[in-house]
N, C-alpha and C positions, 0 to 999 in steps of 0.2 A: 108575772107580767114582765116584758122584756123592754126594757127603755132603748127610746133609740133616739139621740141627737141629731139631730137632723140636719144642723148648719155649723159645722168647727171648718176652722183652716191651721193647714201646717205647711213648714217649708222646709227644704231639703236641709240635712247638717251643714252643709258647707256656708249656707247664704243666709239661716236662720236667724241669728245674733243681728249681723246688719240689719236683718229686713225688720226686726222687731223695733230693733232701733231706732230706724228711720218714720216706722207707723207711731211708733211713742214721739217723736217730737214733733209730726205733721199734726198730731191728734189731741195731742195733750191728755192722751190716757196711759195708764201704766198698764202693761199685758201682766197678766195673772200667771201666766205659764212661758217656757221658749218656746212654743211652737213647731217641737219636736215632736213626729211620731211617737218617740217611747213614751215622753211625759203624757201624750193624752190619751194613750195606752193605762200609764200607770193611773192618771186623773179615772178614767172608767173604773178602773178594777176599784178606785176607792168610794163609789159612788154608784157602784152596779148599773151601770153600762152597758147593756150589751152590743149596742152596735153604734158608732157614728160616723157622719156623710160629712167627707171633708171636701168641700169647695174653691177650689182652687182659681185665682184670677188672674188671668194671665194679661198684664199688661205692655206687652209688647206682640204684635203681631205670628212670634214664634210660638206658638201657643201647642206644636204638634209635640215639640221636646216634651214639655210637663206635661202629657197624655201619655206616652212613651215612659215619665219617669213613676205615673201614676199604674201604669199595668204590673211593671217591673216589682212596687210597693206593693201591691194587692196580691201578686201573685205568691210573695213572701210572707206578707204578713197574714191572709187568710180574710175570713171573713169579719173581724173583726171593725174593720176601717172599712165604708165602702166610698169609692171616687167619684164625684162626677167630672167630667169632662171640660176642659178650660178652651174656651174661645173666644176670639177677640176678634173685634168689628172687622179690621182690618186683614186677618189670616186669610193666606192667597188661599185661594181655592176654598172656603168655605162648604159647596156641597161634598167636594171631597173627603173634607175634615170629621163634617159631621155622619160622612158613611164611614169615616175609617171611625169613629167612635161609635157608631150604632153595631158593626161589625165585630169590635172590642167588647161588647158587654156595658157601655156605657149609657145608662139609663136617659140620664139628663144632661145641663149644663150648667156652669154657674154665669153671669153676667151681672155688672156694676157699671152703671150710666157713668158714676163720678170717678172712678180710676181709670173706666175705659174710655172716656170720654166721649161719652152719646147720651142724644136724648131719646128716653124709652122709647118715643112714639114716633123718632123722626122714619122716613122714611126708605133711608139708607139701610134702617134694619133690617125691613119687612124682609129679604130675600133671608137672611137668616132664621127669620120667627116660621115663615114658610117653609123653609125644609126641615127644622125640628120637628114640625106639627105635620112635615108629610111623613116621617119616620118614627112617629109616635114615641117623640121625646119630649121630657119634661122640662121647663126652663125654671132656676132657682135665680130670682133676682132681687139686687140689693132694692129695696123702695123705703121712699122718704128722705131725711135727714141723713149725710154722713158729717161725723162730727171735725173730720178734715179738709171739708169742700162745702162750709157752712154758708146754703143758700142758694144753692147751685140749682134744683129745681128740676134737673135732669132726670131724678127716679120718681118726681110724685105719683099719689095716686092717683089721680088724674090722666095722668100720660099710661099706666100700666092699665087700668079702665081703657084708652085707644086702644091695646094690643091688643086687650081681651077680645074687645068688639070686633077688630079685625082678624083675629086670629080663634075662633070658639071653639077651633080643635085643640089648641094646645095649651094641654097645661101647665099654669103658673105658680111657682112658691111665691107668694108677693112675703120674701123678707122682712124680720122688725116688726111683724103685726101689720103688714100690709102697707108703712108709712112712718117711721122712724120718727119719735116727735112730729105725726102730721095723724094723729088716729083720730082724729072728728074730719079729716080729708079722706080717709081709709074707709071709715063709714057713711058718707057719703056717693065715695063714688066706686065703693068696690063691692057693695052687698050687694047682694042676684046674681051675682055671675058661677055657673055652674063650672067653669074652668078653672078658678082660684080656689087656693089654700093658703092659710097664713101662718109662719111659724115666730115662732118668741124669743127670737135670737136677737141679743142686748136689750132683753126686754126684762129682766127680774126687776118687778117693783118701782118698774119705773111708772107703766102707767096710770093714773089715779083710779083707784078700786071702780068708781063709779063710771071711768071711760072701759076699761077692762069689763065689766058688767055689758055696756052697751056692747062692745062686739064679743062679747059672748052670747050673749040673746040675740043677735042679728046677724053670724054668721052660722049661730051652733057650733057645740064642741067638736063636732065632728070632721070642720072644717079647720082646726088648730094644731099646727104640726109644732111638738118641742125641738125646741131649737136652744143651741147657748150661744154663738160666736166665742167659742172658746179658741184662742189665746185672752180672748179680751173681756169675757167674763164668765167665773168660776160653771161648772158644770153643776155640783153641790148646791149655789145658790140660784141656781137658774130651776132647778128639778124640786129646791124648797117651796121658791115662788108658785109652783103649778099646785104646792101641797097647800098651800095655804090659801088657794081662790073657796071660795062659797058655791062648788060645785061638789054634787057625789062621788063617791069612790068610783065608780063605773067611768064617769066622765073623766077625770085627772086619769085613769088609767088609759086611756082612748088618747090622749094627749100627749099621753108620755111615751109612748109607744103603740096602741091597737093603730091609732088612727096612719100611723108612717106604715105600720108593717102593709096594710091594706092596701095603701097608696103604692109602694111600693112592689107589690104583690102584682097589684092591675098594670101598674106602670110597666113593668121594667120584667117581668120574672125574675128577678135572682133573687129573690130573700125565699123562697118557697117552702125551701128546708131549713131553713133556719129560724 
């Protein structure tokens, strides 16, 4: 069975150290890794790995450079790491961007209401959520809680349920279990919708066995993509947590990788052979 992480971020050598820096003290967490390529290279190899989707945020409008420095990576590194594509609210040209990325091999996108500063559901987006979903891309978004923008309210469930509604062609990673500290919001207002998938990225052990229960029964496994948000926590303990739920082998298999590979497969074509 081939595990695939579905939510890590890294950043170039040169800005890495800073950039970790700067999330460790807005956040008051300590990253577990530098959020180097190689390290989460080497983190796979010790943790049988075989594939993870680095998400990249681009918080400034320039978002085409790190798409650019994202092809350059992949072409080097191989299949191992796969990209998705960085855009922000503001990138001139938007339908451009997202055909130069659909053009590129880029399956989806990443987006974060609270570093990019939008709300999920405002209306400035829909031209964005629109041309993903005419190009049958997938959007990976942060939803619920960030623990650096405590309260912000920007990614609820609630507002990601708008997009759904508005947008039922395109589908969504709703990040964090769907709601990052808001999963009785996530199961309210995100069950039924045939667009959504949730993956478990800074999710090991955090949610109580008994909420984790309820949205496993109410979105099925099948709809749970493994996720770590590695730098910021362990790969190892994120792939423990999925081992240790009160589900079958079948299922924790489906999670850890059947269920991305498929998704992946329908979405995107390029995991095919792999």
């Amino acid at each position: 069975m081939k595990i695939i992480d579905i939510h890590t971020h890294t950043f170039p050598e040169l800005i890495a150290g800073k950039a970790i820096s700067k999330l460790e003290k807005s956040s008051g967490c300590k990253a577990v890794g530098t959020g180097l390529q190689k390290d989460l290279l080497f983190s796979m190899q010790e943790c049988g790995i075989g594939l993870s989707v680095i998400a990249p945020v681009a918080t400034s409008p320039n978002s085409h450079s790190i798409n650019l420095k994202s092809i350059a990576a992949r072409e080097e590194i191989g299949k191992s790491l796969y990209f998705l594509g960085a855009l922000h609210p503001e990138t001139p040209d938007i339908h451009g961007e997202i055909s130069f990325l659909k053009e590129n091999g880029f399956g989806g996108v990443k987006l974060h209401p609270d570093y990019q500063d939008f709300f999920a559901d405002d209306a400035k987006m829909f031209p964005i959520y629109e041309e993903l979903e005419r190009q049958g891309m997938f959007l990976l978004m942060h939803c619920g809680e960030d623990i650096s923008f405590p309260n912000s309210g920007k990614g609820s469930p609630s507002r990601t349920a708008a997009v759904l509604k508005n947008f039922p062609e395109l589908n969504i990673i709703a990040a964090h279990l769907g709601g990052y500290l808001q999963w009785d919001e996530t199961l309210e207002h995100l069950a039924g919708f045939p667009n959504v998938w949730l993956d478990t990225a800074y999710c090991a052990f955090k949610p109580e066995q008994q909420t984790m229960r309820k949205i496993i029964d109410t979105f099925g496994t099948n709809k749970i993509l493994f996720g770590s948000d590695w730098p910021w926590m362990e790969q190892k303990k994120s792939i423990d947590y999925i081992k240790s739920l009160s589900i079958t082998q079948a299922q924790k298999d489906d999670i850890l990788g059947g269920n991305a590979l498929r998704f992946f497969i329908d979405k995107t074509e390029r995991l095919e052979n792999s």
